[in-house]
C-alpha positions in Angstrom: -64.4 48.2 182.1 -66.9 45.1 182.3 -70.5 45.6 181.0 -69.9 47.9 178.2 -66.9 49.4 175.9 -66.4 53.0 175.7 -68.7 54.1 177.9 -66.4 56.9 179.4 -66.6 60.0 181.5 -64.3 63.2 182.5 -64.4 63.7 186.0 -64.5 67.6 186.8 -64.6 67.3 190.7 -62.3 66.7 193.4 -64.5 64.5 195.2 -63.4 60.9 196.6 -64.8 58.3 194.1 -65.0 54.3 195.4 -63.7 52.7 192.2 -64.6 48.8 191.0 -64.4 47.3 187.7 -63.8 50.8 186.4 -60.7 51.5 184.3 -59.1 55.1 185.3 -57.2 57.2 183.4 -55.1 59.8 185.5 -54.6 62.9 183.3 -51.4 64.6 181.8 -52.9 67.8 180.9 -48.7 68.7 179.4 -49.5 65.3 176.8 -53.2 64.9 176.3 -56.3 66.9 176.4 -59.3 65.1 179.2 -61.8 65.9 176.2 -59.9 64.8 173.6 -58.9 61.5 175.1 -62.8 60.9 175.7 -63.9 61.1 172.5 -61.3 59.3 171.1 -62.6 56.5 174.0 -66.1 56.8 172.8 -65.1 56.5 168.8 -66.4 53.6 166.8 -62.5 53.7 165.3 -60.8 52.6 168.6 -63.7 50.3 169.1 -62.6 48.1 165.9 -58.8 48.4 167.0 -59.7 47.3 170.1 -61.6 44.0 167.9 -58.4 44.0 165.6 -56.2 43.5 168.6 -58.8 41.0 170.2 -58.0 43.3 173.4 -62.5 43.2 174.2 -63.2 39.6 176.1 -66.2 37.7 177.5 -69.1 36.9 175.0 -72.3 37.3 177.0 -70.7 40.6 179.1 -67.9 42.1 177.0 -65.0 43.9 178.6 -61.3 45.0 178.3 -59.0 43.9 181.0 -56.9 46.2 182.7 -53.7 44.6 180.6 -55.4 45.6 177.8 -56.0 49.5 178.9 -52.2 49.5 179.5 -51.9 49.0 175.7 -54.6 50.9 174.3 -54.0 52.9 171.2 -54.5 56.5 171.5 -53.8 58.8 168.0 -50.8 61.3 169.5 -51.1 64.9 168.2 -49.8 68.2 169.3 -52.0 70.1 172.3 -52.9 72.7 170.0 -54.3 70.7 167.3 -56.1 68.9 170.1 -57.9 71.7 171.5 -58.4 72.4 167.6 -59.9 68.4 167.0 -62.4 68.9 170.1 -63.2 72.2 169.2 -64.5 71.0 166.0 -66.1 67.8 167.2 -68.0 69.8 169.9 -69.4 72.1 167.6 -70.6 69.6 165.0 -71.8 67.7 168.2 -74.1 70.5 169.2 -75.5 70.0 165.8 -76.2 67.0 166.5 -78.1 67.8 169.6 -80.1 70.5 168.2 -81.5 67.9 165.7 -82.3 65.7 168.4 -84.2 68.5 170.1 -85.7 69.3 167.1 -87.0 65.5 166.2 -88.1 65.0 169.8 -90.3 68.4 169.8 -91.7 67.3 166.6 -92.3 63.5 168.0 -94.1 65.6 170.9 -96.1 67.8 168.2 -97.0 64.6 166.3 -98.4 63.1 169.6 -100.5 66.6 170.1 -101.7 66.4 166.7 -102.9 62.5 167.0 -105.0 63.2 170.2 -106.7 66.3 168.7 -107.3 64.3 165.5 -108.7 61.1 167.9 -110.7 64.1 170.1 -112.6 65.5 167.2 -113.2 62.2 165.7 -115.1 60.8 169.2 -116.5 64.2 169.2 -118.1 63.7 165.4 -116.5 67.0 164.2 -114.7 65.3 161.4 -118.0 63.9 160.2 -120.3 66.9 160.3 -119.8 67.8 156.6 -121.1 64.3 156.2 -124.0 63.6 158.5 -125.3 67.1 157.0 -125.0 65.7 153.2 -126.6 62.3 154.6 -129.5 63.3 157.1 -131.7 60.1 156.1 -129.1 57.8 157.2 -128.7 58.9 160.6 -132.2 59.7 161.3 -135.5 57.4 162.4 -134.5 53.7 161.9 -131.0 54.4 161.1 -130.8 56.9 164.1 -128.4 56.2 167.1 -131.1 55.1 169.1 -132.8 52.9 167.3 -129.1 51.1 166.6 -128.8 51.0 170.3 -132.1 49.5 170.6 -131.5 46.8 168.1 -128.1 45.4 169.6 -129.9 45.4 173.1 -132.3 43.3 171.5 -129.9 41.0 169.6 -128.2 40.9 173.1 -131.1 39.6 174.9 -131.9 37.3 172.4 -128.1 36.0 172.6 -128.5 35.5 175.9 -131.6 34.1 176.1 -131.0 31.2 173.6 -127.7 30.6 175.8 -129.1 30.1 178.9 -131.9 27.4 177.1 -129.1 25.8 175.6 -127.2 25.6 179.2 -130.2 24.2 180.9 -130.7 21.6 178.1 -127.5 20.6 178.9 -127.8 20.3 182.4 -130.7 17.7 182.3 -130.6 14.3 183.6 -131.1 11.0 182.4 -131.6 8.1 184.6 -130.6 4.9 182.8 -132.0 1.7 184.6 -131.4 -2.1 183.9 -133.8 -4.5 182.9 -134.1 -7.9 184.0 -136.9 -9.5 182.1 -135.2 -7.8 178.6 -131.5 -8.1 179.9 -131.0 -4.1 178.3 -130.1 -0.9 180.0 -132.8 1.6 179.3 -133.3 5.4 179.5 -135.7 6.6 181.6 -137.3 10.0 182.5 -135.5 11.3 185.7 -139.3 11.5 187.7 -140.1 7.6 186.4 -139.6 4.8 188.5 -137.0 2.5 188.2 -139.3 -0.4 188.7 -141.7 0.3 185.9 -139.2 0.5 183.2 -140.9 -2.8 181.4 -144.3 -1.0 181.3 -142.4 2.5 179.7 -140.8 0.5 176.9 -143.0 -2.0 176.6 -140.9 -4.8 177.1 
């Protein structure tokens, strides 16, 4: 059983099954119940023998080794208090899955409930109560519109002031050497090298 402990299964059919790292129990139906030895299989109680007996190996994949199936401990009772163990586990099982059922159709209600609430709110039916108490604040220069206009504005203005500040950056500046003063100067990018004297008035 490598890759997970107690994951276990009764096998109803009488089909042919290709078996690998699988550990398989062959039924005695005259000495133990299929059902009952499954649940004992899938109990948290076998699970910390199984620790106490450091029968589970491996650390990253856990498993129990065939030697160690050979020697698993299984609770022995009588057939009919068997029957009478599974009987009683199934039904508070069921229990179990009707709260499950229950929990997952409320999870699905919840979900219903959050898109109606989202729906109404993108709709403005959870403010109209509101907007008809406020009028002035959602009318003429606080209207929709006029917001609208004012971010377009903003916007442009944004974008405007970035594309100055781009082109400012992308301007050139010819530097040019000096041999009468010995200096590297800066020059405009349309001036001529050669009358860099007469610009700085060296």
């Amino acid at each position: 059983m490598i890759g997970t402990i107690g994951n276990s299964v009764v096998i109803s059919s009488n089909n042919n099954f290709s078996i690998k790292n699988v550990g398989l129990f062959k039924k005695n139906p005259k000495l133990i119940l299929s059902k009952y030895l499954k649940y004992w299989l899938d109990s948290s109680t076998l699970f910390k023998m199984l620790e106490g007996l450091q029968l589970i190996r491996g650390t990253t994949q856990k498993f129990i080794s065939l030697g160690g199936l050979r020697v698993l401990p299984i609770p022995c009772s009588s057939i009919e208090e068997q029957h009478a163990i599974v009987s009683e586990i199934e039904s508070r099982l069921s229990v179990c899955d009707k709260l499950e059922q229950t929990i997952e159709d409320s999870l699905k209600k919840a979900e219903a409930l959050r898109q109606s609430i989202l729906k109404k709110a993108f709709a403005g039916e959870l403010t109209r109560a509101w907007r008809e108490k406020h009028p002035e604040l959602i009318t003429g220069e606080n209207s929709a519109e006029k917001l609208l206009g004012r971010i377009k504005a903003e916007k442009r203005l944004t974008a405007e002031a970035q594309r100055t500040q781009r082109k400012t950056k992308k301007r050139k500046i010819r530097i040019a050497y000096c041999k009468d003063t010995k200096k590297m100067r800066k020059i405009n990018k349309n001036s001529n090298p050669s009358s860099l004297c007469a610009l700085c008035g060296e």
